[in-house]
C-alpha positions in Angstrom: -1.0 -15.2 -44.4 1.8 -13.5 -42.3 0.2 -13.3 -39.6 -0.8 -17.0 -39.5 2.6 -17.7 -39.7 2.9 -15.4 -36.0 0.4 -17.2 -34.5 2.1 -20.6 -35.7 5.2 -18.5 -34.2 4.0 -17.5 -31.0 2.5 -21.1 -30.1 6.0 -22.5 -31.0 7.6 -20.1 -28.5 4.8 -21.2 -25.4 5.4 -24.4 -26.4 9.2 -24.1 -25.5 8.2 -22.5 -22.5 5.8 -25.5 -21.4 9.4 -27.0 -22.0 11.4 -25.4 -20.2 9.3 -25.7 -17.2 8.5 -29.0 -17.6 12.3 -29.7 -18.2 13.4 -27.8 -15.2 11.2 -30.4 -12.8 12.3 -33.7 -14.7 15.9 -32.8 -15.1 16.7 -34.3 -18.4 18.4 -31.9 -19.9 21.6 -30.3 -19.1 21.5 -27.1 -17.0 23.3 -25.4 -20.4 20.1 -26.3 -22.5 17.8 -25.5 -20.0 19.3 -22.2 -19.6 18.9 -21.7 -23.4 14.8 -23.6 -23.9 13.8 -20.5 -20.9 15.9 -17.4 -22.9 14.7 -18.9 -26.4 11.0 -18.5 -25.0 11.3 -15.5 -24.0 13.4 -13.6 -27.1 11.0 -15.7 -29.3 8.2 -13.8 -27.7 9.6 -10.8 -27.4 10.2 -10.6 -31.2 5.9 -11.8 -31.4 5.4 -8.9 -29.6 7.9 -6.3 -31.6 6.3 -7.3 -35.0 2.8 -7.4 -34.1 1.9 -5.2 -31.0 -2.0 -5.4 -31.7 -2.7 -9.1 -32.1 -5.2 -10.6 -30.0 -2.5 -12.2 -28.1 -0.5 -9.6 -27.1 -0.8 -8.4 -23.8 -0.6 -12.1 -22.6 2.8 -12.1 -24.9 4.0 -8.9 -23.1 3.6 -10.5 -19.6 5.3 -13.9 -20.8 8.7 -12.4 -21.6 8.8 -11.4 -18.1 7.5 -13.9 -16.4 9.2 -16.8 -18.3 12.7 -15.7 -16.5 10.7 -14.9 -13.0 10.1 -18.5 -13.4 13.6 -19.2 -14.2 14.9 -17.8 -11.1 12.4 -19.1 -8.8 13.8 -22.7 -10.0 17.3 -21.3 -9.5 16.2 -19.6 -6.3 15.6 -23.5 -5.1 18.2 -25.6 -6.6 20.6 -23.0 -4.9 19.7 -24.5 -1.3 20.0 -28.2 -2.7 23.9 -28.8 -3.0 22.8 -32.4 -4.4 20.7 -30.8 -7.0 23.5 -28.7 -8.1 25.4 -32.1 -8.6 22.8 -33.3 -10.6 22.2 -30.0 -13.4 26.2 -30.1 -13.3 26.2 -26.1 -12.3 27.8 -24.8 -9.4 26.3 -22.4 -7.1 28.0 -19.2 -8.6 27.5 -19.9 -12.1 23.6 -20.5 -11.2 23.3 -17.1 -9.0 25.5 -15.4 -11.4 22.9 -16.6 -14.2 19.8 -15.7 -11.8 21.3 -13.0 -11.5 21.3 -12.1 -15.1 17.7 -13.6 -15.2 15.9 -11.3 -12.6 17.9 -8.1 -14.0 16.3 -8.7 -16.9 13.0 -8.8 -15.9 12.9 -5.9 -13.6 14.3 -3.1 -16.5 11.5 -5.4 -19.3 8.5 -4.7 -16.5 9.9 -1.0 -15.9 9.1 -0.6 -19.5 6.1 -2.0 -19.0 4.5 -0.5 -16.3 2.2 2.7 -17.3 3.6 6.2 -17.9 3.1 8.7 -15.1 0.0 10.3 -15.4 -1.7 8.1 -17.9 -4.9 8.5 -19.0 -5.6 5.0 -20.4 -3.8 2.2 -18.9 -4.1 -1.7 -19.9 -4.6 -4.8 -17.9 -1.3 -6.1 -19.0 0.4 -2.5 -17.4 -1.0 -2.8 -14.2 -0.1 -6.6 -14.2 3.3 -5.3 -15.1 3.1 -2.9 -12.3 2.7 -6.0 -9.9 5.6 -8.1 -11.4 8.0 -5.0 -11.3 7.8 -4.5 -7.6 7.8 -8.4 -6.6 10.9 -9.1 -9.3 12.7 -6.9 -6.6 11.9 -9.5 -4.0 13.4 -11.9 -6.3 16.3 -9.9 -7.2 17.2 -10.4 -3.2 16.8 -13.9 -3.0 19.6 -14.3 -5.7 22.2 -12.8 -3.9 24.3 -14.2 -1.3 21.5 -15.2 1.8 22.3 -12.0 4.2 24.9 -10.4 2.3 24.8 -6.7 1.9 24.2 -6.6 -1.5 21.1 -9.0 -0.2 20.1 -6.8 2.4 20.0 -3.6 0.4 18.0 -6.0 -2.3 15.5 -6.3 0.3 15.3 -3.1 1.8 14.5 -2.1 -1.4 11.6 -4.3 -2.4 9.9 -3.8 0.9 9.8 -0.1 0.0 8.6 -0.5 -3.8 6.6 -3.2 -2.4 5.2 -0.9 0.2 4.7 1.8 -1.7 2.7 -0.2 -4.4 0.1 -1.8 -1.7 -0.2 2.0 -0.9 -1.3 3.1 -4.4 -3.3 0.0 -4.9 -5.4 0.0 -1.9 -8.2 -2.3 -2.2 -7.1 -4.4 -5.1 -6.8 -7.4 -5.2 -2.9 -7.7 -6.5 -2.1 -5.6 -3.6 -3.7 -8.5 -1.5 -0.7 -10.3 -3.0 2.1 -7.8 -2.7 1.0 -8.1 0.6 1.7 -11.5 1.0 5.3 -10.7 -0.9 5.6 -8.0 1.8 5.4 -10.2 4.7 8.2 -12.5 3.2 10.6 -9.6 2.3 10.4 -8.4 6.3 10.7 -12.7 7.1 13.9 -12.9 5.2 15.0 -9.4 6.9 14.3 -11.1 10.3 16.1 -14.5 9.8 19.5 -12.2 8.7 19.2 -10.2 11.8 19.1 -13.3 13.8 21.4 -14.7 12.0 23.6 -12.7 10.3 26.0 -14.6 9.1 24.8 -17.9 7.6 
């Protein structure tokens, strides 16, 4: 049936995701198709999602397209302090920020989306999750910039307030246990550039 031929679809797309991950930690790829194995998972999934919005695999789908470039950035997020690394994947450090970048800017407007409408009635798991991975992808969003710039210190000043404002609302939940955690980083990362502001 057609929507066999989904399923079949959608395991293809995690299954390129299992790759890009696991290609991101060996390294035997170039940066180029790595780049493309993380933004194939996550169109591929996308386009699940689009055509069938009430399979059983759904919400998880929703997430994915998000969180598959959240995961991209974190990698970039750490080959960014490792100038051999760089060497290695053959990118230099703009064209891996500038990607990042791209990455994160995604994922904050795709969980924006996501989130639930003000005043809703009825709202999913997958929205509230969505909720959560909106307010830390601006954390992320900060560590792709230039460490201490301005454009990195309005990035942060910025998450700590969404971030802030979402422990607030959530009060007693346990995501907000781990905005909280994302919280005490943000104000870290304030700290180190007011220590050391230029770096």
């Amino acid at each position: 049936s057609e929507e066999d031929k989904d399923e079949a679809r959608y395991g293809l797309a995690l299954l390129m995701k299992e790759e890009a991950l696991a290609a991101a930690n060996r390294g035997d790829v170039s940066y180029k198709d790595l780049l493309a194995l993380f933004e194939g998972a996550a169109n591929d999934i996308q386009k699940f999602v689009e055509k069938n919005p009430k399979n059983r695999n759904s919400a998880q789908a929703r997430l994915d397209v998000g969180t598959i470039r959240l995961a991209f950035v974190q990698w970039a997020r750490e080959l960014l302090d490792d100038d051999e690394g760089l060497q290695d994947w053959g990118v230099s450090a703009n064209q891996l920020s500038e990607d990042a970048q791209i990455a994160i800017d995604k994922a904050i407007a795709y969980f924006k989306n996501l989130r639930p409408a003000d005043g809703a009635r009825k709202v999913e798991e997958y929205q509230e999750l969505a909720s959560y991975y909106y307010v830390i992808s601006q954390y992320f969003r900060a560590l792709v910039e230039a460490p201490c710039s301005p454009a990195a210190m309005t990035a942060l000043q910025n998450a700590g307030n969404d971030i802030e404002e979402y422990i607030m609302d959530h009060d007693g939940q346990l995501l907000a246990v781990y905005a909280q955690d994302i919280y005490g980083l943000v104000w870290w990362e304030m700290a180190k550039c007011e220590e050391n502001p230029e770096q």
